[in-house]
C-alpha positions in Angstrom: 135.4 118.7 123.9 132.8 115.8 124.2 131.7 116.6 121.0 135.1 116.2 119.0 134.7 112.5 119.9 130.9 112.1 119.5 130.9 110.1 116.0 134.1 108.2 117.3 131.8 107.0 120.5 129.3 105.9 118.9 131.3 103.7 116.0 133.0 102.4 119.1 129.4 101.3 121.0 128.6 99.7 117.7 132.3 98.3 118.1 132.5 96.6 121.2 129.0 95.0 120.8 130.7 93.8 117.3 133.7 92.6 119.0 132.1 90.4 121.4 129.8 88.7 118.0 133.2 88.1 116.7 135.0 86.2 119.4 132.1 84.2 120.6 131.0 83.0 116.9 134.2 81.9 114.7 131.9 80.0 112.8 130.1 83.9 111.3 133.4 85.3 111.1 133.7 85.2 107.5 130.2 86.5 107.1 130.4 89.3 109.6 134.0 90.6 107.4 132.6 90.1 104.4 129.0 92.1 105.0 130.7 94.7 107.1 133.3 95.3 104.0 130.3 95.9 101.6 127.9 98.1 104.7 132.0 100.0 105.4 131.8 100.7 101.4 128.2 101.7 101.6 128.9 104.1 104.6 131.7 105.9 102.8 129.5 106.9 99.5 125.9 107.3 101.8 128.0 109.5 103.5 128.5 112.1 101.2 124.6 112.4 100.5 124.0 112.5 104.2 126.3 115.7 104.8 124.2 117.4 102.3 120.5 117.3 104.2 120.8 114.3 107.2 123.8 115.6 109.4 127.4 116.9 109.8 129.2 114.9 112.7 132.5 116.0 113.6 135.2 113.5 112.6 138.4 113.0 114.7 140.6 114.0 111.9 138.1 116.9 111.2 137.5 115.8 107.6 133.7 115.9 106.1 134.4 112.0 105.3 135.8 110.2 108.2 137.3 106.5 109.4 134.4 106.7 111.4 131.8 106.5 108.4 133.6 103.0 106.7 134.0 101.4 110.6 130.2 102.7 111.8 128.9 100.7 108.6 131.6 97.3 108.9 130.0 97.2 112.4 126.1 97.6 112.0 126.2 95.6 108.8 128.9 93.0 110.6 126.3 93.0 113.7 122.8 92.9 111.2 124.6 89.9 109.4 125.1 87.6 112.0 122.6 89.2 115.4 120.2 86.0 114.3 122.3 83.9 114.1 123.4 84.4 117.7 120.4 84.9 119.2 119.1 81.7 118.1 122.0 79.9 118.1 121.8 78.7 114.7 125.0 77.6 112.6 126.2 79.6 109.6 124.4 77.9 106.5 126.9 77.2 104.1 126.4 79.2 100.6 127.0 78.6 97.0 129.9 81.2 96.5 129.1 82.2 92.7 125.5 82.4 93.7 126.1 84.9 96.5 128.5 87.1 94.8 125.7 87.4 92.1 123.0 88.4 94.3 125.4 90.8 96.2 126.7 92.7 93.3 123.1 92.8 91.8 121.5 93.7 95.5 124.5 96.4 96.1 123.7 98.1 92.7 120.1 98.2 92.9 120.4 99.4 96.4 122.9 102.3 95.0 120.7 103.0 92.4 117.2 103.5 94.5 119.3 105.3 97.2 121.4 107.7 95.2 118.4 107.9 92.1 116.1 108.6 94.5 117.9 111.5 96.0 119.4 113.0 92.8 116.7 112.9 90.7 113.7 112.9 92.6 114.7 114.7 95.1 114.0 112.8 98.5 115.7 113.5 101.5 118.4 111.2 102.2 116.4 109.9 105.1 113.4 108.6 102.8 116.1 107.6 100.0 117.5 105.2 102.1 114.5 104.0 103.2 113.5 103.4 99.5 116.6 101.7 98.8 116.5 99.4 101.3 112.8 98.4 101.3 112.6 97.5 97.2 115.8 94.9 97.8 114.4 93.7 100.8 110.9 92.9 99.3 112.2 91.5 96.4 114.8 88.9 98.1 112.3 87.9 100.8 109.5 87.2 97.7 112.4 85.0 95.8 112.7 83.3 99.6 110.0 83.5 101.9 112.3 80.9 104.0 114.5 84.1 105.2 111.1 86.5 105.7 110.9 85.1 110.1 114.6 85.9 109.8 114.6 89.0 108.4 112.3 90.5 110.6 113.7 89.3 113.8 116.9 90.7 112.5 115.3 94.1 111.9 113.8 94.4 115.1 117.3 93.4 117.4 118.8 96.1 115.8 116.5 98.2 116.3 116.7 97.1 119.8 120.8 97.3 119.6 120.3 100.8 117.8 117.9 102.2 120.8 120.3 101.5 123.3 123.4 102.4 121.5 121.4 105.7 120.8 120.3 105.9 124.7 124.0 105.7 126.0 125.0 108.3 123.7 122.1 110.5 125.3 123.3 110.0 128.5 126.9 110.7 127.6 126.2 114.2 125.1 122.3 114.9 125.7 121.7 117.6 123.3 123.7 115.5 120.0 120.8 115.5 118.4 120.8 119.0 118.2 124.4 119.6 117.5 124.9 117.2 114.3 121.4 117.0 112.9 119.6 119.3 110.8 116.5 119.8 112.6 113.8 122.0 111.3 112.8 124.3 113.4 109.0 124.3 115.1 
């Protein structure tokens, strides 16, 4: 029965640790909505190359594309956004708007395009496609500013501190997920 509510568990982890960013920072609000929109988007279309080779998670309306993969992705990417931010109790830096939406758009697209290229036609695994498609943007934004490079990489590794323990609770609550959504190799 556990399992029927697995993937909704785990959006909801990454939910109530989003929840608490969002009340105790008005001031990333905005930013935390607007990157978890475009990570909720991303999460939708990933999705659909993930079920082929990464996993198959049960949703709670038993489709193969869920609410579950659009909320999973508002909260990590709302979280990712601002997690520095809190931590170090900076203020939101105010952006030019026209400049932003720019480098988003282009950013998203070359992201879908290393991601979705890499898997299609050259045949990665979805794992090492993403991983593609997020190092390329990465490198290139933190070579144009080298100012966000300490930020970056303090960012990367709280989530991966927030990701660890999301992933140890869900352990403790279904211990053998791993081998229930994944497709592990056997050996």
């Amino acid at each position: 029965m556990i399992d029927r509510y697995f993937y909704l568990i785990w959006t909801g982890l990454f939910f109530l640790i989003w929840l608490a960013l969002f009340l105790h920072r008005k001031d990333l609000r905005k930013e935390m909505l607007f990157m978890g929109g475009l990570f909720g988007i991303g999460g939708i279309l990933s999705q659909y190359v993930y079920l082929i080779d990464w996993w198959k998670p049960i949703t709670i309306i038993g489709t193969l594309i869920g609410f579950e993969d659009f909320f999973i992705g508002v909260f990590i990417g709302g979280i990712a956004a601002v997690v520095y931010e809190e931590v170090y109790h900076k203020k939101e830096r105010r952006k030019c708007k026209n400049f932003l939406l720019r480098n988003v758009i282009i950013t998203g697209v070359l992201i879908g395009c290393c991601f979705f290229g890499s898997f299609f036609l050259l045949n990665l695994n979805s794992f090492y496609s993403s991983v593609l498609a997020f190092t390329i943007p990465t490198f290139f934004i933190l070579s144009k500013r080298k100012d966000l490079i300490k930020d970056s990489f303090v960012s990367g590794i709280l989530m991966l501190l927030i990701g660890v323990a999301v992933y140890f609770i869900l352990f403790l609550v279904t211990p053998d997920y791993f081998h229930k959504f994944w497709y592990l190799r056997d050996g």
